[in-house]
mmCIF file of the C-alpha atoms, coordinates in Angstrom:
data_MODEL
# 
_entry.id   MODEL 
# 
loop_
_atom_site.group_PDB 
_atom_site.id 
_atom_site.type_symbol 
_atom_site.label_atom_id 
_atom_site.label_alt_id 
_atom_site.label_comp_id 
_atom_site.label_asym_id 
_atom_site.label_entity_id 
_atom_site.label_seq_id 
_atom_site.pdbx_PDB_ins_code 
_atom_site.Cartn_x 
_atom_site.Cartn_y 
_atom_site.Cartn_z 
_atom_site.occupancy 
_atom_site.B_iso_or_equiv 
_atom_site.pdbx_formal_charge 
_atom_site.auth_seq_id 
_atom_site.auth_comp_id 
_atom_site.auth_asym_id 
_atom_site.auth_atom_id 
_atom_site.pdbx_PDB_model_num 
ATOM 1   C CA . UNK A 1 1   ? 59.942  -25.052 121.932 1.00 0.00 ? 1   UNK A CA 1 
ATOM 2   C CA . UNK A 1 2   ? 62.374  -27.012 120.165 1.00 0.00 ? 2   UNK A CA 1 
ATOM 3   C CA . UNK A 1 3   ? 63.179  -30.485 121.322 1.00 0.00 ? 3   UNK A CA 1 
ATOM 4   C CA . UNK A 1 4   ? 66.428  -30.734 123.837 1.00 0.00 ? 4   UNK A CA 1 
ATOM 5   C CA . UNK A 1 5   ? 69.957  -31.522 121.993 1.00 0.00 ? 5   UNK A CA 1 
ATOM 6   C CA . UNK A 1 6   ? 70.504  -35.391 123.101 1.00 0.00 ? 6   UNK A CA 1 
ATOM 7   C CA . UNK A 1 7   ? 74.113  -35.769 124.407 1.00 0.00 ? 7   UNK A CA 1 
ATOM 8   C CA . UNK A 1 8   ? 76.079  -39.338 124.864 1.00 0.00 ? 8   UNK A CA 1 
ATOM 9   C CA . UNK A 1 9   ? 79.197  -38.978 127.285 1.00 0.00 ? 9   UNK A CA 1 
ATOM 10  C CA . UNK A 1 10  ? 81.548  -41.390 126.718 1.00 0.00 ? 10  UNK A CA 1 
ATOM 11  C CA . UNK A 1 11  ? 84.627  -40.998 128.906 1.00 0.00 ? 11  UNK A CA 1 
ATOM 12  C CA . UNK A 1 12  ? 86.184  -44.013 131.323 1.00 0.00 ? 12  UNK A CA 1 
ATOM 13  C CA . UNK A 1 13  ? 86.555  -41.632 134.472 1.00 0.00 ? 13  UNK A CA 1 
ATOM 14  C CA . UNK A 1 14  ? 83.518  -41.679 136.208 1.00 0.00 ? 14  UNK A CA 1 
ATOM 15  C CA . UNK A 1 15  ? 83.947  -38.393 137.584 1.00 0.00 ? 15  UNK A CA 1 
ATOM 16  C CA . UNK A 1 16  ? 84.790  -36.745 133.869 1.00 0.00 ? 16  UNK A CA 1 
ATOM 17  C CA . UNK A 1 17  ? 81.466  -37.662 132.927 1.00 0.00 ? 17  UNK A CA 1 
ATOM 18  C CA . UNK A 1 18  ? 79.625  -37.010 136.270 1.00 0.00 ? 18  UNK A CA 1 
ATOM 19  C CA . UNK A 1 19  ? 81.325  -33.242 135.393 1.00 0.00 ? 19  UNK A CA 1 
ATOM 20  C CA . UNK A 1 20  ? 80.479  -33.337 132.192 1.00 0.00 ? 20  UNK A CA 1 
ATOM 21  C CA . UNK A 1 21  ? 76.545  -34.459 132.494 1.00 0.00 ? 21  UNK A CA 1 
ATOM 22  C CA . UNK A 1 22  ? 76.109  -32.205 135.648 1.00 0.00 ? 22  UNK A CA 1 
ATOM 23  C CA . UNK A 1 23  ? 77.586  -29.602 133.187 1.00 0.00 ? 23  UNK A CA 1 
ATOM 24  C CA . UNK A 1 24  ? 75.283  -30.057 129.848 1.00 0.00 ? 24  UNK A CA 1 
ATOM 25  C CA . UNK A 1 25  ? 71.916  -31.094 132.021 1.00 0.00 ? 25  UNK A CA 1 
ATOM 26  C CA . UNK A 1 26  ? 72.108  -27.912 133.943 1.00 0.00 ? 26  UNK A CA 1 
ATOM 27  C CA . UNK A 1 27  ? 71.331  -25.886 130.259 1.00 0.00 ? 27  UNK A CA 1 
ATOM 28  C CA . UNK A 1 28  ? 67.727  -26.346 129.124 1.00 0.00 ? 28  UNK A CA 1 
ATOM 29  C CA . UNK A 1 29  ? 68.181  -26.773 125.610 1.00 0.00 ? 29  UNK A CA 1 
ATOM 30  C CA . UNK A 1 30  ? 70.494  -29.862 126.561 1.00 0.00 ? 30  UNK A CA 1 
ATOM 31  C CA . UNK A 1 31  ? 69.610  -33.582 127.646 1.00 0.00 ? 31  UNK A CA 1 
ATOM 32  C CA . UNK A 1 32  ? 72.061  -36.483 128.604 1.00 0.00 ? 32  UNK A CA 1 
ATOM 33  C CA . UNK A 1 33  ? 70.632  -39.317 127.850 1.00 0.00 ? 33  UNK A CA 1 
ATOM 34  C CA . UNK A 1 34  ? 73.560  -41.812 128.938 1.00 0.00 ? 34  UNK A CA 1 
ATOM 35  C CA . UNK A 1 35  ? 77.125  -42.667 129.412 1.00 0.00 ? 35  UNK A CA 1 
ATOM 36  C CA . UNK A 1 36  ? 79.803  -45.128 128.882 1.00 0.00 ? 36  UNK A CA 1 
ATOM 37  C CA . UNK A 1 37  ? 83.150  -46.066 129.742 1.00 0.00 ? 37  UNK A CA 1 
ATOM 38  C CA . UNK A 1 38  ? 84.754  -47.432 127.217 1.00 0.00 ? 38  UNK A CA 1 
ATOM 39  C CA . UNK A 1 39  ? 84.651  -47.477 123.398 1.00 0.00 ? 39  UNK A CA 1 
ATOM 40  C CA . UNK A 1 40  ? 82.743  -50.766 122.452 1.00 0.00 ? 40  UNK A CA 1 
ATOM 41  C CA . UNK A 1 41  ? 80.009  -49.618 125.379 1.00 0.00 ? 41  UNK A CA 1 
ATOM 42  C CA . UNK A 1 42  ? 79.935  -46.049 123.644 1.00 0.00 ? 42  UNK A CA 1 
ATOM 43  C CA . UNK A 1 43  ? 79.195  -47.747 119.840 1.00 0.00 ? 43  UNK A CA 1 
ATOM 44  C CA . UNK A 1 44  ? 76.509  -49.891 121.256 1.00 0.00 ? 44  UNK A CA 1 
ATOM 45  C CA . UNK A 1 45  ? 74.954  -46.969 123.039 1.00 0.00 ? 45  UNK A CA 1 
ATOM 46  C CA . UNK A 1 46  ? 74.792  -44.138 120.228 1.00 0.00 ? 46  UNK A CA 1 
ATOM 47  C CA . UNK A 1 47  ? 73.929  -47.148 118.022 1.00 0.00 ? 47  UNK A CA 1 
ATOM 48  C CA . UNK A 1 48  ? 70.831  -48.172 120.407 1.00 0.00 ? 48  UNK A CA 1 
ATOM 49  C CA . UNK A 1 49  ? 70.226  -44.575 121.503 1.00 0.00 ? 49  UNK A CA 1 
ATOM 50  C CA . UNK A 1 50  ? 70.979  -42.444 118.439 1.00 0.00 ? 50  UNK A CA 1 
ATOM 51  C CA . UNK A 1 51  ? 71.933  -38.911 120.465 1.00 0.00 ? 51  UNK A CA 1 
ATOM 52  C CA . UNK A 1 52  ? 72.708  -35.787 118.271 1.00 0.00 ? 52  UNK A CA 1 
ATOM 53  C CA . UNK A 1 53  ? 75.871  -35.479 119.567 1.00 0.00 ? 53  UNK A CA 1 
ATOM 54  C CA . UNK A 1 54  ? 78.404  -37.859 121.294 1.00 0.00 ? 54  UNK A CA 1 
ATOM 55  C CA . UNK A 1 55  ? 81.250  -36.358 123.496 1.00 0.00 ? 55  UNK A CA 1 
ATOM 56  C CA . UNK A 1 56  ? 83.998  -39.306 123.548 1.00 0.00 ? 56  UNK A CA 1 
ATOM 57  C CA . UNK A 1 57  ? 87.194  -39.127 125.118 1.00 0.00 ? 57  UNK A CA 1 
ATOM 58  C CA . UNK A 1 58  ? 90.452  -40.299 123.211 1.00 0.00 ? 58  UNK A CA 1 
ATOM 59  C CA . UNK A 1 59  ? 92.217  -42.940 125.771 1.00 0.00 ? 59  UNK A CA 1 
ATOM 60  C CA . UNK A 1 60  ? 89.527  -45.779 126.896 1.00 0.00 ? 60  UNK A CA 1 
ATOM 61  C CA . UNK A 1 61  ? 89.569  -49.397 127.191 1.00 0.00 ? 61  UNK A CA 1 
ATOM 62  C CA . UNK A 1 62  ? 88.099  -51.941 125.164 1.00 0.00 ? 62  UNK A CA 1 
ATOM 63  C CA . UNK A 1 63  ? 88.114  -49.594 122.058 1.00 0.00 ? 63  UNK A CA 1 
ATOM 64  C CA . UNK A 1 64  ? 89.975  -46.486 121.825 1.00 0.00 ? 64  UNK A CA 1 
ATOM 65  C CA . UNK A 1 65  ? 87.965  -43.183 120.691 1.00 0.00 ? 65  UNK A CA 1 
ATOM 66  C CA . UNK A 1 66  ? 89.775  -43.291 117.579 1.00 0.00 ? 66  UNK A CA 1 
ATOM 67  C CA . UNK A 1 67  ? 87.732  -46.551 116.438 1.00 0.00 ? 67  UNK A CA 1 
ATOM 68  C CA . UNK A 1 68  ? 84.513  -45.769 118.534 1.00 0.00 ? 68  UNK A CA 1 
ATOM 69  C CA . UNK A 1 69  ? 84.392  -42.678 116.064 1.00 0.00 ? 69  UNK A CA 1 
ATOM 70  C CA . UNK A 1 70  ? 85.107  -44.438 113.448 1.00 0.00 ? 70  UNK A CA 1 
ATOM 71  C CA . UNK A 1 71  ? 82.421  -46.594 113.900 1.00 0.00 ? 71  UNK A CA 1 
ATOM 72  C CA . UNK A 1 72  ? 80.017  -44.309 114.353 1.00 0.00 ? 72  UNK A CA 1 
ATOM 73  C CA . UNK A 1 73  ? 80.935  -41.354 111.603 1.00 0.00 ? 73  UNK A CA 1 
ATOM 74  C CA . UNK A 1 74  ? 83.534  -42.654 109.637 1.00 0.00 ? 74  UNK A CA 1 
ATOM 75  C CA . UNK A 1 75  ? 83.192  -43.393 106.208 1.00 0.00 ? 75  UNK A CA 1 
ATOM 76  C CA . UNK A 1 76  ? 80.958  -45.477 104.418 1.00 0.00 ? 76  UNK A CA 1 
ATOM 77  C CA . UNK A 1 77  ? 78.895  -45.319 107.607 1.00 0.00 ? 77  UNK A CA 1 
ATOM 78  C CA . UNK A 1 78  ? 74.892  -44.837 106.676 1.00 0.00 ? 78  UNK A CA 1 
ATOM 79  C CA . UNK A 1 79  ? 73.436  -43.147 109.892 1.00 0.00 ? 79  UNK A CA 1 
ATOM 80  C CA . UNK A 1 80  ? 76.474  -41.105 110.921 1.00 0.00 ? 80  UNK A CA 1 
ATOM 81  C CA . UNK A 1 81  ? 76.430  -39.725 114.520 1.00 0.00 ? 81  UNK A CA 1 
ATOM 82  C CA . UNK A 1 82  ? 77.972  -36.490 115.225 1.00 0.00 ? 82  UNK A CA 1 
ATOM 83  C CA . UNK A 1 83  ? 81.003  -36.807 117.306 1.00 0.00 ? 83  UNK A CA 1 
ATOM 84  C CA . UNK A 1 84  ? 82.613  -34.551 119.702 1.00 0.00 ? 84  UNK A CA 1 
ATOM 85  C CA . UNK A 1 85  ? 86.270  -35.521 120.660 1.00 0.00 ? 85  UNK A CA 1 
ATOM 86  C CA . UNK A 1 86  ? 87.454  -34.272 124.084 1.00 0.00 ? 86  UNK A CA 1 
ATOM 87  C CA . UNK A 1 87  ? 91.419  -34.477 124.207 1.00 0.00 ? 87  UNK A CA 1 
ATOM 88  C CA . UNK A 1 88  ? 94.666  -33.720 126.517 1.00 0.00 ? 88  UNK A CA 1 
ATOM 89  C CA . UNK A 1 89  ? 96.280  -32.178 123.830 1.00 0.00 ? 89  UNK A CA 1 
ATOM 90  C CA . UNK A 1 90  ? 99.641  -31.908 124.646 1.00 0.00 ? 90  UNK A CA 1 
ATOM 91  C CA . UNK A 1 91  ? 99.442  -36.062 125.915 1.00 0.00 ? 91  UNK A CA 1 
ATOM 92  C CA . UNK A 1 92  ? 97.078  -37.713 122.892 1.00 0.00 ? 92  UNK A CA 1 
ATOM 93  C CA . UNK A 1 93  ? 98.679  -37.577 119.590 1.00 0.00 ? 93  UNK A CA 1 
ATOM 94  C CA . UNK A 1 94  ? 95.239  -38.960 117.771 1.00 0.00 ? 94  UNK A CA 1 
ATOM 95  C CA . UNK A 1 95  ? 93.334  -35.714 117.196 1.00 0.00 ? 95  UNK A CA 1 
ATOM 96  C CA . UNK A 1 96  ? 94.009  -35.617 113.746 1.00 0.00 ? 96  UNK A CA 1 
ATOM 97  C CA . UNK A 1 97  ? 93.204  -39.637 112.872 1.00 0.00 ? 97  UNK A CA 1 
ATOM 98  C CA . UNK A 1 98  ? 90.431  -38.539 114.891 1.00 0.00 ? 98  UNK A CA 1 
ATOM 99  C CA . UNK A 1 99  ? 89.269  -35.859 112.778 1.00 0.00 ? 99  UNK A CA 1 
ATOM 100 C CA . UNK A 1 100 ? 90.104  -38.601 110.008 1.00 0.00 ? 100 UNK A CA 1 
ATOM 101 C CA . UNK A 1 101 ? 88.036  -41.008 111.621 1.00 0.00 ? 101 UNK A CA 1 
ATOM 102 C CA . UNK A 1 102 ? 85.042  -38.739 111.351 1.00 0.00 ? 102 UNK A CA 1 
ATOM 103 C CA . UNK A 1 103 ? 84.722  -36.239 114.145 1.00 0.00 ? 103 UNK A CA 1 
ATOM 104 C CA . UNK A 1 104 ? 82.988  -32.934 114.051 1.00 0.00 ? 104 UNK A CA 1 
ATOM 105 C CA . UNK A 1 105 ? 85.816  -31.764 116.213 1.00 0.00 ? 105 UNK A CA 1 
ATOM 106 C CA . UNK A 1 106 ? 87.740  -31.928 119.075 1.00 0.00 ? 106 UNK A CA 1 
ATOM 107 C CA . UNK A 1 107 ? 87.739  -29.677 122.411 1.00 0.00 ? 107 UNK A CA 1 
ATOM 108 C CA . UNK A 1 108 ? 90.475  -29.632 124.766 1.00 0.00 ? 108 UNK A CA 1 
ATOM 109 C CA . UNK A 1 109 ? 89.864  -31.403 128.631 1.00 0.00 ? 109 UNK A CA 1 
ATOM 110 C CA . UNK A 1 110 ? 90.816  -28.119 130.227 1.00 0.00 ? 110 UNK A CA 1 
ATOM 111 C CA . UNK A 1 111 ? 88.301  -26.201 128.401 1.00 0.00 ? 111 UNK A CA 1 
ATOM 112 C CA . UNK A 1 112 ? 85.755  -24.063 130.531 1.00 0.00 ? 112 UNK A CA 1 
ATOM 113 C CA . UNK A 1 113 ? 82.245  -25.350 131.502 1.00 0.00 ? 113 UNK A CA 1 
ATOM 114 C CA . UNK A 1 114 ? 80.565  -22.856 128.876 1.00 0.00 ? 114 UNK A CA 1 
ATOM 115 C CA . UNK A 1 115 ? 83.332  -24.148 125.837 1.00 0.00 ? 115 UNK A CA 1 
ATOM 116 C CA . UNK A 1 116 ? 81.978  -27.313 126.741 1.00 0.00 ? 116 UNK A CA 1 
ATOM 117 C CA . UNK A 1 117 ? 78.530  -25.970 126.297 1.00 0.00 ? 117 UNK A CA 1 
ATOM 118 C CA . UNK A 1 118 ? 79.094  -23.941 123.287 1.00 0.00 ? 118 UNK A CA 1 
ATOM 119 C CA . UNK A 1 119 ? 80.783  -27.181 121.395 1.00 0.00 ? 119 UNK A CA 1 
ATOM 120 C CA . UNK A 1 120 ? 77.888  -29.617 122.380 1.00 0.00 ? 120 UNK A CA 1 
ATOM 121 C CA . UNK A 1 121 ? 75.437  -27.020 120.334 1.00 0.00 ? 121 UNK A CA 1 
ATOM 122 C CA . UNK A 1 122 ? 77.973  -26.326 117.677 1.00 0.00 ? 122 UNK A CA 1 
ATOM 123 C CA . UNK A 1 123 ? 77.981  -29.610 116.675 1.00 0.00 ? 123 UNK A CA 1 
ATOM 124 C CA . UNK A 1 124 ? 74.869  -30.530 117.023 1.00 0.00 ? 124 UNK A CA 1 
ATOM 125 C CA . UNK A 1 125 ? 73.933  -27.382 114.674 1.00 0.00 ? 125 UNK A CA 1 
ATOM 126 C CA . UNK A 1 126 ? 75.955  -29.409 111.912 1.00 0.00 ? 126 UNK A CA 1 
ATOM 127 C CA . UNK A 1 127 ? 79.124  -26.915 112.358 1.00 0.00 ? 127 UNK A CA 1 
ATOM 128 C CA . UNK A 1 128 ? 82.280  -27.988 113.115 1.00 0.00 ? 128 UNK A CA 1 
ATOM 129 C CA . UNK A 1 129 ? 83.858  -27.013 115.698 1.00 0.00 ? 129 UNK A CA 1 
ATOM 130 C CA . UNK A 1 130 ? 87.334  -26.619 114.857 1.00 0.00 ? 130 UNK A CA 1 
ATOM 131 C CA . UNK A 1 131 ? 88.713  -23.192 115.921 1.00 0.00 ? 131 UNK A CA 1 
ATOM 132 C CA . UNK A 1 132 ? 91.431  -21.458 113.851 1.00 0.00 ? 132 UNK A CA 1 
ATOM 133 C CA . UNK A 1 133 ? 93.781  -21.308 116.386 1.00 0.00 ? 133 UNK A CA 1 
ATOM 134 C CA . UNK A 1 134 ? 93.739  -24.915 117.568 1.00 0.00 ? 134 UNK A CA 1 
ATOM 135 C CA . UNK A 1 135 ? 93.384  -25.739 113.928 1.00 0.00 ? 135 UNK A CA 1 
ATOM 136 C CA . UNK A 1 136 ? 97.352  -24.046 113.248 1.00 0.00 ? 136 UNK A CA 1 
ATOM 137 C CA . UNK A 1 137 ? 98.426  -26.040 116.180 1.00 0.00 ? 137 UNK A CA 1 
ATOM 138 C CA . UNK A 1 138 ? 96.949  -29.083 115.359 1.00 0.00 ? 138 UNK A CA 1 
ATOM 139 C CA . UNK A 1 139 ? 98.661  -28.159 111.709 1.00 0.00 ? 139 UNK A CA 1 
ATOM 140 C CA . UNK A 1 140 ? 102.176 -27.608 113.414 1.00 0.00 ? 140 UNK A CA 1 
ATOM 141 C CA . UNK A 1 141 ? 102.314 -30.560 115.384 1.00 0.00 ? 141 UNK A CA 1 
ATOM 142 C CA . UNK A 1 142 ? 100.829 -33.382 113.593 1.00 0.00 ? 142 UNK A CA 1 
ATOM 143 C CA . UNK A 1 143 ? 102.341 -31.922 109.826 1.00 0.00 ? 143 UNK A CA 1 
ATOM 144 C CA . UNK A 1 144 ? 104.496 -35.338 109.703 1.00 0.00 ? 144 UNK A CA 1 
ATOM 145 C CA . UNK A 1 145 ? 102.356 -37.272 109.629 1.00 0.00 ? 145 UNK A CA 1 
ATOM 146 C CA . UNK A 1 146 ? 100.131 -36.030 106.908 1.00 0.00 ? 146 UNK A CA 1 
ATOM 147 C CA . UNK A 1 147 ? 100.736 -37.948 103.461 1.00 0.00 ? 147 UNK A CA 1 
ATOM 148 C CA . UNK A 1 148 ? 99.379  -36.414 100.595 1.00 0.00 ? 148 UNK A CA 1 
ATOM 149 C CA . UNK A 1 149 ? 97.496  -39.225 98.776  1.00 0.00 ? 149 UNK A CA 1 
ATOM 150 C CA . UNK A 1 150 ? 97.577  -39.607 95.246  1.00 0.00 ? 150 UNK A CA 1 
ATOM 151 C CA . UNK A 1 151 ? 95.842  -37.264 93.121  1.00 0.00 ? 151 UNK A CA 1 
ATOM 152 C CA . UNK A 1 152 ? 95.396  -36.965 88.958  1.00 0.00 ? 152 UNK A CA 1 
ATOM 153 C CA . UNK A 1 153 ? 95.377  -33.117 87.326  1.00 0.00 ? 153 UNK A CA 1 
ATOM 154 C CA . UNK A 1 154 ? 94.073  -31.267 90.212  1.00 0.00 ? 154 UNK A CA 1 
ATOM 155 C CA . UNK A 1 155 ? 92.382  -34.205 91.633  1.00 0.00 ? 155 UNK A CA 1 
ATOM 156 C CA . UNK A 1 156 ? 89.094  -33.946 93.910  1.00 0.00 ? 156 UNK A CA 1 
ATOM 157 C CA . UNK A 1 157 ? 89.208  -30.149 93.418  1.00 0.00 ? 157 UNK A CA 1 
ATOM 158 C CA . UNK A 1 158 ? 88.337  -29.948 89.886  1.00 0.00 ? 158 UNK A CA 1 
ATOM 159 C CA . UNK A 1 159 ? 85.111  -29.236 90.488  1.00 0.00 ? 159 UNK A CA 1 
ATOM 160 C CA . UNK A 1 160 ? 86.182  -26.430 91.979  1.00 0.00 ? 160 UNK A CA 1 
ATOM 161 C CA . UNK A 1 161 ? 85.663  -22.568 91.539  1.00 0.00 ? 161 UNK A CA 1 
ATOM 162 C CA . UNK A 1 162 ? 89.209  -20.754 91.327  1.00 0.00 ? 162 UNK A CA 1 
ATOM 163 C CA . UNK A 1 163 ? 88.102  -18.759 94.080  1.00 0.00 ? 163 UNK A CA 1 
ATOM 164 C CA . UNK A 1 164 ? 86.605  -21.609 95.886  1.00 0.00 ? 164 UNK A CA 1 
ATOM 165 C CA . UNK A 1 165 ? 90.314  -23.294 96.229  1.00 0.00 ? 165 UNK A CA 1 
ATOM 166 C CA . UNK A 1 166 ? 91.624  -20.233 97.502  1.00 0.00 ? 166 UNK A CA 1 
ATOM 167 C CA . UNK A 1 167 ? 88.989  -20.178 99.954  1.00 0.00 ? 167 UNK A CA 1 
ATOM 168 C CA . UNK A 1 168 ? 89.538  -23.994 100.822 1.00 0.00 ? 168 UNK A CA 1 
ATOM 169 C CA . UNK A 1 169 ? 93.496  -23.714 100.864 1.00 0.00 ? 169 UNK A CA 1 
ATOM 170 C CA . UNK A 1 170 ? 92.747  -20.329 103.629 1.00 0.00 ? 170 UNK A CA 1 
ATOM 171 C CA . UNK A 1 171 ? 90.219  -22.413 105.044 1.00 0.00 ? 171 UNK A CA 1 
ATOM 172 C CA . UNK A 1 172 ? 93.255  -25.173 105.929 1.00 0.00 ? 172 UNK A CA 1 
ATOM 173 C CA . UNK A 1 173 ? 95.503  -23.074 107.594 1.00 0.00 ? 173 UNK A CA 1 
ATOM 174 C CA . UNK A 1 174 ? 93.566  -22.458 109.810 1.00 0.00 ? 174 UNK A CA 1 
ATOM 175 C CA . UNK A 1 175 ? 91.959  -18.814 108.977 1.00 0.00 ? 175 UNK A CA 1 
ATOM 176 C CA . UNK A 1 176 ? 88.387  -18.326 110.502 1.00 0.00 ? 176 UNK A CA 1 
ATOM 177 C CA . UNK A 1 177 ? 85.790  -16.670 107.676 1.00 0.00 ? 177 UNK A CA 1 
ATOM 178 C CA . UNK A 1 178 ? 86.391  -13.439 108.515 1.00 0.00 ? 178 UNK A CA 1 
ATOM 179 C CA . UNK A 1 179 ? 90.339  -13.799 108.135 1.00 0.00 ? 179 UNK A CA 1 
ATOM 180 C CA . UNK A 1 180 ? 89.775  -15.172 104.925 1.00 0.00 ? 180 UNK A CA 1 
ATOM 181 C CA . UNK A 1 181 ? 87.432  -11.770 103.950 1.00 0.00 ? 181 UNK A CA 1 
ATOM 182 C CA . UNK A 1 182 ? 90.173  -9.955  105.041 1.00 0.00 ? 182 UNK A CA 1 
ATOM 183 C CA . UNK A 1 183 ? 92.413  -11.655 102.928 1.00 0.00 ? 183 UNK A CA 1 
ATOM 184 C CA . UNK A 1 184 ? 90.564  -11.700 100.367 1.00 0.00 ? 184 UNK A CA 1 
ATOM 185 C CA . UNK A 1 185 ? 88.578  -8.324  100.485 1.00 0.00 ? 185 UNK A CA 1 
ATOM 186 C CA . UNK A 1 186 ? 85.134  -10.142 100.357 1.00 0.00 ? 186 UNK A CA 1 
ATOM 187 C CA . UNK A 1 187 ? 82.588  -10.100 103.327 1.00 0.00 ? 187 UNK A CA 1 
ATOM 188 C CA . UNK A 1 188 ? 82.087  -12.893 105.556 1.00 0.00 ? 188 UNK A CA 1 
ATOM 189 C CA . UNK A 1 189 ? 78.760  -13.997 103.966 1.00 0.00 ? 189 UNK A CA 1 
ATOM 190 C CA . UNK A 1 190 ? 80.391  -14.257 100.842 1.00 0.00 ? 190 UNK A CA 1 
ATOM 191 C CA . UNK A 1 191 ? 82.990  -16.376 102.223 1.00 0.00 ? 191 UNK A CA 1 
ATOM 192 C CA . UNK A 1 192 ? 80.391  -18.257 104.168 1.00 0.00 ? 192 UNK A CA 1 
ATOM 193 C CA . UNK A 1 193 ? 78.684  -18.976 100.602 1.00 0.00 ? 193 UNK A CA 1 
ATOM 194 C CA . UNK A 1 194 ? 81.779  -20.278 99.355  1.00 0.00 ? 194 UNK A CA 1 
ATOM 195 C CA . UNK A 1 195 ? 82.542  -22.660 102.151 1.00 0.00 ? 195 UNK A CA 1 
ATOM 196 C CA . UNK A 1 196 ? 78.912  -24.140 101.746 1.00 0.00 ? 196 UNK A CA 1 
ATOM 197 C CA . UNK A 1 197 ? 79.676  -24.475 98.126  1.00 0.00 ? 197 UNK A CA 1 
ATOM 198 C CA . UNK A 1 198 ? 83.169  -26.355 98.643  1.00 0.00 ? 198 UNK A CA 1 
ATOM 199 C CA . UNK A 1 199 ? 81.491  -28.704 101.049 1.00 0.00 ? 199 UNK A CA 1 
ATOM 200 C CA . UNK A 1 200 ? 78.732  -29.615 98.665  1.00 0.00 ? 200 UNK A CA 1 
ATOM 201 C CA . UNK A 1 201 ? 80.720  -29.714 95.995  1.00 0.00 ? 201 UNK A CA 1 
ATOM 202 C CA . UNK A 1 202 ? 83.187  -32.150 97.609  1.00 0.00 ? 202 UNK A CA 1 
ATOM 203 C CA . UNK A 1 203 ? 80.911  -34.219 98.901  1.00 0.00 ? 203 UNK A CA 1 
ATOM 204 C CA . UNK A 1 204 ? 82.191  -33.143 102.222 1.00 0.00 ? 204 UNK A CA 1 
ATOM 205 C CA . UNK A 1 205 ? 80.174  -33.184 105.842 1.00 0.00 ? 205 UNK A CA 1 
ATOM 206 C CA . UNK A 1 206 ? 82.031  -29.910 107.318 1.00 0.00 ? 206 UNK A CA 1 
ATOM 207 C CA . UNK A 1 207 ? 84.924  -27.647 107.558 1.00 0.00 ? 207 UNK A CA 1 
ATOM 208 C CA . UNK A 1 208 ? 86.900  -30.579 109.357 1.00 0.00 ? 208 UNK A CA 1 
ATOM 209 C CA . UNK A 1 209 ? 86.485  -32.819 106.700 1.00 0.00 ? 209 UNK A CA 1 
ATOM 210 C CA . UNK A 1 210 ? 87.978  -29.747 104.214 1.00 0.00 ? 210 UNK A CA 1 
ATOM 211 C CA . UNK A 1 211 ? 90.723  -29.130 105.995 1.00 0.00 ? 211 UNK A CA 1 
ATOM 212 C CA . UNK A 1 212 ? 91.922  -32.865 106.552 1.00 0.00 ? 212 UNK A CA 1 
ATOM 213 C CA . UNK A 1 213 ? 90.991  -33.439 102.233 1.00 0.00 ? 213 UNK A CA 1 
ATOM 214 C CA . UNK A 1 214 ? 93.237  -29.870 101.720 1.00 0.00 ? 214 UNK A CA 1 
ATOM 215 C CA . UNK A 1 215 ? 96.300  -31.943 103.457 1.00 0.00 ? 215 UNK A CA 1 
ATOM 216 C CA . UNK A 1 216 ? 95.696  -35.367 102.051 1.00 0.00 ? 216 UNK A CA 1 
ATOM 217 C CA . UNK A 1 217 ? 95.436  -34.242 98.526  1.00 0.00 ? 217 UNK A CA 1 
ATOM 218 C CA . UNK A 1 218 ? 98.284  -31.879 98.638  1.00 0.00 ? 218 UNK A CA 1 
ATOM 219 C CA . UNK A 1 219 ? 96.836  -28.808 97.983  1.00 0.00 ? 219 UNK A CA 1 
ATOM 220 C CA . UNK A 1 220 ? 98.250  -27.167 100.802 1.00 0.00 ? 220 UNK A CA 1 
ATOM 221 C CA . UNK A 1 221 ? 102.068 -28.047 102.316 1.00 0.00 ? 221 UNK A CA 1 
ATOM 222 C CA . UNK A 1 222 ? 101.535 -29.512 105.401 1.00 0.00 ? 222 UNK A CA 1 
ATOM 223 C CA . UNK A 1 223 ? 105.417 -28.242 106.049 1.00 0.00 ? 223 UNK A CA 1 
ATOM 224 C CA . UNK A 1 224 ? 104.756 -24.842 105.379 1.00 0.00 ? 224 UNK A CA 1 
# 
């Protein structure tokens, strides 16, 4: 039997993470192995006892998600944690510095007990969990505030495949790999194929991490 996934709750509402560690300890293939309450005590935690996946709230004292994931999967970091950001969507306007900051994805506060579930071993699986449809609403709304950064002939995506950057540029608005068959008219391992080539290729941790680099560089219009 495999050993449990290890789960950090970080959330400052006591009863949020009461609901969230009666929810994850109830599965067998799931272990909590602490909480905190605010973002400095959720950093010293995963740092002291390394889970495989941290769930962290958005809004907390001390340190803010935001930086807490930052900290512990942002860039530049050498043991990066795999972080699961739980959000009220239509009240925190962070998910995508989130995402920035180094999440494996986000899942919204009103999601059901087995979402929950499912997105702990998502994540933990190395997946991200970022599903198409929150992906073009998380496009819509938070479009502004993408810059494209600076890029020279084609920038980071030179290394690229010309079918590989049509797959990434699907891939960013949001299409889920068997959209982008469809779309394409290949089959879903195919597509899968290309989207582990684009990550390697990029340097890239997961399908988050593509879709935020597809914005940033410009290669899709975050207006369109």
């Amino acid at each position: 039997m495999n050993a449990p996934i290890r789960v950090l709750i970080c959330d400052d509402q006591e009863l949020v993470r009461t609901g969230y560690a009666t929810i994850l300890a109830a599965q067998p293939d799931l272990e909590v192995v602490g909480e905190a309450g605010d973002g400095r005590a959720a950093v010293s935690a995963a740092e002291s006892l390394r889970p495989d996946v941290v769930v962290m709230d958005v809004r907390m004292p001390m340190m803010d998600g935001i930086q807490a994931t930052r900290r512990l999967a942002g860039p530049g970091v050498s043991a990066p944690v795999k972080v699961l950001v739980v959000t009220t969507f239509n009240l925190d306007e962070y998910v995508y510095d989130a995402l920035r900051a180094g999440a494996s994805g986000f899942l919204l506060k009103d999601a059901k007990p087995a979402e929950l579930i499912t997105a702990v071993r998502t994540v933990a699986a190395g997946d991200a969990l970022l599903a198409p449809a929150v992906t073009r609403q998380l496009i819509g709304r938070f479009a502004h505030r993408v810059r494209p950064a600076d890029t020279e002939d084609g920038g980071p995506f030179d290394v690229l495949a010309r079918r590989e950057v049509e797959v990434l540029k699907l891939i960013a608005t949001g299409m889920s790999n068997t959209e982008i068959a469809a779309s394409l008219v290949i089959s879903p391992e195919t597509v899968k194929t290309h989207v582990s080539r684009i990550l390697g290729k990029l340097g890239l941790r997961d399908r988050v991490q593509a879709v935020v680099l597809a914005y940033r560089a410009g290669l899709v219009d975050p207006g369109h």
